[in-house]
N, C-alpha and C positions, 0 to 999 in steps of 0.2 A: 482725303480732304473733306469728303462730305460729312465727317461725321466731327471734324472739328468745328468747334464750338468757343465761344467766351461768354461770361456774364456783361451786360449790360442793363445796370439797374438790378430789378428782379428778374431780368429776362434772357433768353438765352439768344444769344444771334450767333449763326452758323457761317465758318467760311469760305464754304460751297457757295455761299451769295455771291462771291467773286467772278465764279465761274459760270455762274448764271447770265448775270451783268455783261461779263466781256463777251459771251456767244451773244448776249442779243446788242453788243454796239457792236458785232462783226457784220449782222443784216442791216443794221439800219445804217451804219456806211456805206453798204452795199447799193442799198435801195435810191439813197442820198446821190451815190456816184452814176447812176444809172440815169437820174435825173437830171443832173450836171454834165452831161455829156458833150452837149454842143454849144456848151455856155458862152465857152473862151473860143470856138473856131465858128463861131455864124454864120462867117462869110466861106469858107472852104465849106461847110456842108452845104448850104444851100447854092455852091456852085456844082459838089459832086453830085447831087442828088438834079440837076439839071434845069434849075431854073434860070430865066435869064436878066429878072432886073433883082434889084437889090429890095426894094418895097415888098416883091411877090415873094422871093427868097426868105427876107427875116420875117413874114407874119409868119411864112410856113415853119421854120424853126419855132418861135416864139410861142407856135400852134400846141408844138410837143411839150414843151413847158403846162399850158393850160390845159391840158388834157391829165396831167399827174397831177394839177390843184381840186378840176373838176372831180377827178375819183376818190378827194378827200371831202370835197363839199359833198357828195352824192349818198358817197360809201362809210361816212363818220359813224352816224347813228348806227346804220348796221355791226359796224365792227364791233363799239360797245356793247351792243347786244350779243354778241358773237364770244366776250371777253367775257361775259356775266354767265351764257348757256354752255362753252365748250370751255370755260376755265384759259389761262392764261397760254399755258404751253402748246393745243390744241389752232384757238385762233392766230396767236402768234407764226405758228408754224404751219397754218396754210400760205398764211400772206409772205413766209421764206420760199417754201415749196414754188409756189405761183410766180413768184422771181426769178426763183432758178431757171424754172420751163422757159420762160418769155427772155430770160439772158441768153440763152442759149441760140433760141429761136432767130432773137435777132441777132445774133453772131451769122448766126449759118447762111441768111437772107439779108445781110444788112445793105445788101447794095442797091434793095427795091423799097424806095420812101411808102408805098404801100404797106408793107410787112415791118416796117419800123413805125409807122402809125400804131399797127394793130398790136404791136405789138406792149407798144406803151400803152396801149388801153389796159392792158394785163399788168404792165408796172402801176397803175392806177388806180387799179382792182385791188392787186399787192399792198401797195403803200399806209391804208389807213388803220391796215392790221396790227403792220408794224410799229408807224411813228406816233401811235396814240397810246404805245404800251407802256411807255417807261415810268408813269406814275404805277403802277402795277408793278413793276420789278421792286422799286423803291416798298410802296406798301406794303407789300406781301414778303420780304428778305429784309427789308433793313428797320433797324429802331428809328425813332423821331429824330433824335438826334443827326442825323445820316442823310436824312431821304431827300433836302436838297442839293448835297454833296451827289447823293446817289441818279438824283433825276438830271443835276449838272452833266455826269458822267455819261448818260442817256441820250445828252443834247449833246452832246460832245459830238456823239457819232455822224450825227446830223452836220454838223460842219467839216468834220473829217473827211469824210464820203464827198463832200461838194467843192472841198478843198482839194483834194486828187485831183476829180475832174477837170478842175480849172486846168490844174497846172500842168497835170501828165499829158492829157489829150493833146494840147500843141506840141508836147514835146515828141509823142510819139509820133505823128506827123512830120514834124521836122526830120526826124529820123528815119522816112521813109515808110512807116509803114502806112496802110492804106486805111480809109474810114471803116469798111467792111471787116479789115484781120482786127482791128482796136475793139473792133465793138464784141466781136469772138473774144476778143481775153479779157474784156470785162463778165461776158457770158459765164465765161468757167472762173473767173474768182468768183462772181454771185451765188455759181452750184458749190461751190465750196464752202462758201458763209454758211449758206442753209445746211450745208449738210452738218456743219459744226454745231450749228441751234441746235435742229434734231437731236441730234447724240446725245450733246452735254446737259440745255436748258431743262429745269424741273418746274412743275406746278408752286410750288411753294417749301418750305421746310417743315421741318417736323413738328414745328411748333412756333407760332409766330411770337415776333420779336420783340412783342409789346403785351399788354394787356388784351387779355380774350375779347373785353367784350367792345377797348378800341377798335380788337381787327376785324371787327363785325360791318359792312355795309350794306345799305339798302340795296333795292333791287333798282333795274335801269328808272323805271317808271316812277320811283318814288324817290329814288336819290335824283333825278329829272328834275321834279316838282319844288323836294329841298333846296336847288343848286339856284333854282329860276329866283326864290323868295329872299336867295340873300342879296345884301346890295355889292358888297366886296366883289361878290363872284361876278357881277353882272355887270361891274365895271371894270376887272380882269378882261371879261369874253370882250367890249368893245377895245380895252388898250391892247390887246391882242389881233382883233380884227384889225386895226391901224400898226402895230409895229410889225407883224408875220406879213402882213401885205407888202408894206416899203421894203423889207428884207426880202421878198420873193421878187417881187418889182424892181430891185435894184440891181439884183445876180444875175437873172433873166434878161437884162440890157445892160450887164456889165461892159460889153465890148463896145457897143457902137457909141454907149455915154462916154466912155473915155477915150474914146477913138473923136466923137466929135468937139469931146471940152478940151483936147489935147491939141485939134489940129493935125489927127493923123499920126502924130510924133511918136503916141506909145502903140506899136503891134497889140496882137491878137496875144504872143507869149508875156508881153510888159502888163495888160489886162489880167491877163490870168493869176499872174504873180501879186501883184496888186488886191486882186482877191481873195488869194489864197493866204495872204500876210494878214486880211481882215477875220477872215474865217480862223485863222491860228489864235490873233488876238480872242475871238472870244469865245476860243476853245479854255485858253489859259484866265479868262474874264471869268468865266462861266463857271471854273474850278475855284478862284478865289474870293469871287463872289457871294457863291455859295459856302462855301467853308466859312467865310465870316457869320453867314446869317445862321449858318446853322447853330456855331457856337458863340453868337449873341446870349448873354445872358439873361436878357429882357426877351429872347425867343424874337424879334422884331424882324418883320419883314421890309415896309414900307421903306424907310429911311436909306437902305441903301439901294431900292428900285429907282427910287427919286434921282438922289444925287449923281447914280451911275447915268442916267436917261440924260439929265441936264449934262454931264459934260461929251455922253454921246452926242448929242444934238447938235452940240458947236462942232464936233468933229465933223459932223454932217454939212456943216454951214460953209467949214472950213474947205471941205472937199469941193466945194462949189469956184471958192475962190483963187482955189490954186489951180492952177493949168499945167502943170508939169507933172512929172513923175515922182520925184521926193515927195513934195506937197502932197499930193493923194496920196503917197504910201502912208503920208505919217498924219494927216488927217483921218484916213480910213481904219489906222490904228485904232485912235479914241474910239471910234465909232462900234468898230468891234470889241474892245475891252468891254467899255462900260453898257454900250445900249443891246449887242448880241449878250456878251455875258448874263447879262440882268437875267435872261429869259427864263433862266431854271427856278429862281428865283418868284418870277408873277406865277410860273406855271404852280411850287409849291403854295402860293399864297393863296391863288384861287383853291387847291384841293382842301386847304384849311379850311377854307371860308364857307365849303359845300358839305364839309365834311355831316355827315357818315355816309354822304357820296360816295361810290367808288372812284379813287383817282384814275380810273381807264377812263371812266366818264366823262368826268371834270375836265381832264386833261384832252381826253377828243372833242369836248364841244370847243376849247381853246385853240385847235388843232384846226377845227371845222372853221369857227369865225377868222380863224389868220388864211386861209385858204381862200377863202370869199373876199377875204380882203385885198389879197394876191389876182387873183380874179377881176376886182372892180379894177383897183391901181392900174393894171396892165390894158383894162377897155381905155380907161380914160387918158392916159401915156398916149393910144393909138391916136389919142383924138391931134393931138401934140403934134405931130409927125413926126420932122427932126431936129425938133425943139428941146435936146435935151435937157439945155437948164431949166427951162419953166417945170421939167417932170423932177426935176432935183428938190424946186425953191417947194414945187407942191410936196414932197416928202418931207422937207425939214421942219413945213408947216406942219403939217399931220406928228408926226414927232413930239415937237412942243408940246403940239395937246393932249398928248397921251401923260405929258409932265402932268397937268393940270389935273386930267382925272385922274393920275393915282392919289392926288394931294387928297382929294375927297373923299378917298378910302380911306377904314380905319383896320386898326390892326386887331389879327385874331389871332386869340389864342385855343389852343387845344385843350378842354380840363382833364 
């Protein structure tokens, strides 16, 4: 399989890029699911782990969440240094390695909140190695034509991975097993994932998939300075800082928002599923989303960022207004189609816009501001307490505006 090939244009693209691709959406679900863990049970972990009000219980959950944002705000830069000095396959494949140790870890010791701290520090550590890669999978294996299909596929894993979590972790509860064995059998599918990257994943092909002196990028510090000077890119990093934030800030109090706009009515398993229905939508957004942009004939980004965003946004508004369980399933729908979908889509637009950037770059400084963003969102929610509409009405606002600044982007093209 490695050595099959097809013409594209004048160029060759090989269909070992496949195989590349799926070992690294096997870690980054992985990583994804590791983070999502206590998404959908709040309240069971923060009873088994033995707290006793509900206030001290979820910041301490909530703690674990900002502890995987903070090692993306901390750790961003470094990794793209790390992607430019040790090549693709090398950094990548620390931050599986480093997964695997720390799944394991806390499998064997999950019953001491101390050792599941520390041990998410190491998922933290992990994390920016991995979810900053997949402009680099795209670059480096697939033609232009592809690469927001390809960086779709990328983000894919990212909801996959957070989509399990939701939904399995109640169920496997339900079923009896205990927080300490759940978090062991995520341990060893993690050492699995990575052991899969290791084996399969390569540096790149024999010959990349475009024009030589396209697949040419600056180095950190000067594709840094080019990425800073354009406007495109610079107003990507803020609607990224504002939609990665509401997206991390809304899954991270999935339960208790719809536990408190319900009245109780939908469980911890109704939450979950609810999430995990939005997380499908814009696995499936994300895939046809990009597949249009890519095979736009005009090459056009902007226009379907827009319009996917505006009817997310009512989905959001919508989610507000309904109090039931239908209601938010099928509001949360939109929301995931169109404004989760979109994402592959700004992330390709920004690496356009920085381009001869390398997309590890581009894509981790996007990475880094949604993470900060996820970060602020979550201080300012605490301020809330358990007001959770006022943190909704603030999300849908933030949303909006993100409409507005793409509108002042313009659209770029590659020559």
């Amino acid at each position: 399989m490695e050595h099959s090939e097809i013409e594209s244009g004048s160029y060759k693209v090989y269909g070992y890029r496949y195989v590349v691709l799926g070992s690294y959406l096997l870690i980054t679900a992985m990583i994804q699911l590791l983070w999502a863990t206590f998404f959908s049970i709040t309240t069971d972990a923060w009873r088994y782990y033995g707290f006793t009000s509900a206030a001290e219980g979820e910041n301490a959950i909530s703690m674990l969440s900002i502890i995987f944002m903070a090692g993306m705000i901390i750790l961003s830069v470094p990794s793209m240094i790390a992607f430019e000095k040790w090549g693709f396959k090398k950094a990548v494949g620390f931050g599986a390695a480093l997964m695997a140790v720390c799944g394991l870890l806390r499998g064997f010791f999950g019953s001491n909140f101390t050792v599941v701290i520390a041990m998410t520090v190491g998922f933290a550590i992990a994390q920016p190695f991995i979810l900053n890669a997949p402009g680099l999978v795209a670059g480096k294996w697939f033609p232009e034509s592809e690469r927001a299909t390809a960086n779709s596929v990328g983000l894919l894993a990212n909801y996959l991975g957070m989509g399990i979590g939701l939904l399995l972790t109640p169920i496997l509860l339900e079923g009896g097993m205990t927080i300490q064995t759940m978090l062991l059998v995520y341990g060893i599918a993690a050492a699995v994932a990575a052991a899969i990257f290791l084996i399969f994943a390569k540096e790149k092909p024999p010959t990349p998939p475009c024009a030589e002196e396209d697949a040419q990028r600056a180095d950190f510090k000067e594709g840094f300075k080019i990425a800073m000077r354009r406007k495109n890119f610079l107003i990507s990093l803020i609607v990224f800082f504002f939609l990665l934030g509401v997206f991390n800030t809304f899954f991270t109090m999935i339960e208790p928002i719809i536990s408190s706009m319900t009245g109780g009515s939908v469980d911890a398993t109704g939450a979950g599923i609810v999430g995990v229905a939005i997380l499908l939508a814009g696995i499936v957004g994300s895939l046809v989303i990009a597949t249009f942009s890519d095979k736009d004939k005009r090459h056009r980004r902007l226009p379907y960022v827009i319009v996917c965003n505006i009817v997310g946004t009512i989905g959001l508004v919508l989610f507000m207004l309904f109090n039931g369980f239908p209601g938010m399933l099928a509001s949360g729908l939109l929301y995931g189609f169109f404004t989760i979908g979109s994402a592959p889509v700004i992330l390709t637009f920004a690496a356009e816009a920085a381009y001869p950037t390398s997309e590890g770059t581009s894509e981790g400084f996007l990475m880094f501001a949604g993470n900060v963003g996820g970060v602020v969102l979550l201080g300012i929610s605490a301020l809330f307490g358990a007001n959770h509409y006022s943190i909704m009405i603030l999300m849908a606002v933030i949303s909006a505006l993100c409409i507005l600044l793409m509108a002042m982007a313009k659209e770029t093209k590659l020559q």
